[in-house]
N, C-alpha and C positions, 0 to 999 in steps of 0.2 A: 436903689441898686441900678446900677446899668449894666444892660444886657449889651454885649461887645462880642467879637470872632471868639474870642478864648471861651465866654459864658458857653455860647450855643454848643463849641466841641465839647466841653466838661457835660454840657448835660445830655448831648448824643450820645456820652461815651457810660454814662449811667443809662438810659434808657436801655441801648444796646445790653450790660452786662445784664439788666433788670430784667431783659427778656429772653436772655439765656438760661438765665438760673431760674426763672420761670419755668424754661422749658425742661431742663435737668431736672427740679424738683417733680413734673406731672408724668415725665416718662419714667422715673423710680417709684411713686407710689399707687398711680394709676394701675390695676390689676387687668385694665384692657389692655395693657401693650408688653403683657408679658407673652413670653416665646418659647416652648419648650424647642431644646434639641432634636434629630433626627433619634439621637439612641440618645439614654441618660450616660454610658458608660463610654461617652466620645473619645479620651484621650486611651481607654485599651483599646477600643476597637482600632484606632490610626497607627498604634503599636503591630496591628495581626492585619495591617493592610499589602505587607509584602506577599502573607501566604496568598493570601488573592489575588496579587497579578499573579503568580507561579502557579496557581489553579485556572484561571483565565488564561494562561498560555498553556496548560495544559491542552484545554476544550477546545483551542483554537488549531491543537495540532491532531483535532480527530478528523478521521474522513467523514463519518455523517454526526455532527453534534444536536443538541435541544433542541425539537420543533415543538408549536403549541398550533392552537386552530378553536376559534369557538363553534360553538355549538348549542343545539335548544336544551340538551342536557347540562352543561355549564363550559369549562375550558379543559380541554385536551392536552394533556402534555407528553411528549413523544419523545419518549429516550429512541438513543441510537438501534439499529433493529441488529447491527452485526452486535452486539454487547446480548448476553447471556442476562435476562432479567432478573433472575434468581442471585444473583451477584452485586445487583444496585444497590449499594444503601447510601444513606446522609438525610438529608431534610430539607424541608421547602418552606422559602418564607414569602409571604406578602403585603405589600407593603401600600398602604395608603397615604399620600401623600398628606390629602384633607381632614382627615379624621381617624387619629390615632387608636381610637376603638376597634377599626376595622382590622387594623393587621393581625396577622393567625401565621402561627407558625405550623406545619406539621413535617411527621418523619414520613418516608420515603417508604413504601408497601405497593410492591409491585405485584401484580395476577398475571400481565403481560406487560409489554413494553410501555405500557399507554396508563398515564396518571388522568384520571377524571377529577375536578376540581369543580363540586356542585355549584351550579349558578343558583340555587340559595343564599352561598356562602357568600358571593362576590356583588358587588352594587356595582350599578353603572358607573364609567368616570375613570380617572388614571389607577394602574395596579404597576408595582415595582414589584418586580418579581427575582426571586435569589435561591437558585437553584441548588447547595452545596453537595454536593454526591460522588461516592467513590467508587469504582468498580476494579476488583484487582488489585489492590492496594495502593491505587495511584487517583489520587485528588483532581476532580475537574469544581468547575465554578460557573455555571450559565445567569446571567443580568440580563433584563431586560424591562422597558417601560413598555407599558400597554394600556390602551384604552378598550374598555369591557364595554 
């Protein structure tokens, strides 16, 4: 057989496909390079993503919105102090980027203005935090990333 221009492209051009579908087969059966989603329930949550700008544009039209502050007891979270606490409700999620174990949801139980969130509960490292809470029957939304 002679090896010519045309031999050598016909066999770059196997090589080449040999080492594609090489790499299509190891990234489908290989269980290291699987990838969960942020949430499993991705395409309703992107359905309910308008109420949250309308909640985020809520929070953004308060005079004093969310503060937080850490501390040796864990993180502080500081609703608005003009808002009547006894009226707060909704729930708190947080959110770990690295390790999906870690995220905790809880509902909203005010004694004053100020949510403690035991440094227990929380590991050093990135926290996404998702505020959703209503006071008065109008919906606010507070986001934020944080390093603990």
């Amino acid at each position: 057989m002679k090896f010519n221009w045309g031999t050598g492209i016909v066999l770059a051009f196997i090589g080449f496909i040999s080492f594609i579908m090489y790499f299509i087969i190891t990234m489908n059966v290989n269980n290291k390079y699987d990838h969960d989603l942020v949430s499993e329930e991705y395409y309703a949550d992107e359905l309910k993503y308008q109420n949250d700008i309308d909640k985020l544009k809520n929070a953004k039209s308060l005079e004093e919105n969310i503060s937080f502050k850490r501390t040796k007891e864990g993180l502080i979270i500081q609703f608005p102090t003009n808002a009547n606490f006894k009226d707060i409700t909704g729930k708190m999620f947080l959110y770990r980027p690295s390790n999906k174990q870690l995220d905790f949801e809880t509902p909203i139980s005010l004694s004053d203005s100020n949510l403690l969130i035991p440094d227990k509960r929380l590991v050093d490292g990135r926290w996404n935090i998702k505020i959703d809470w209503q006071y008065k029957g109008k919906s606010y939304l507070f986001k934020e990333s944080i390093n603990y």
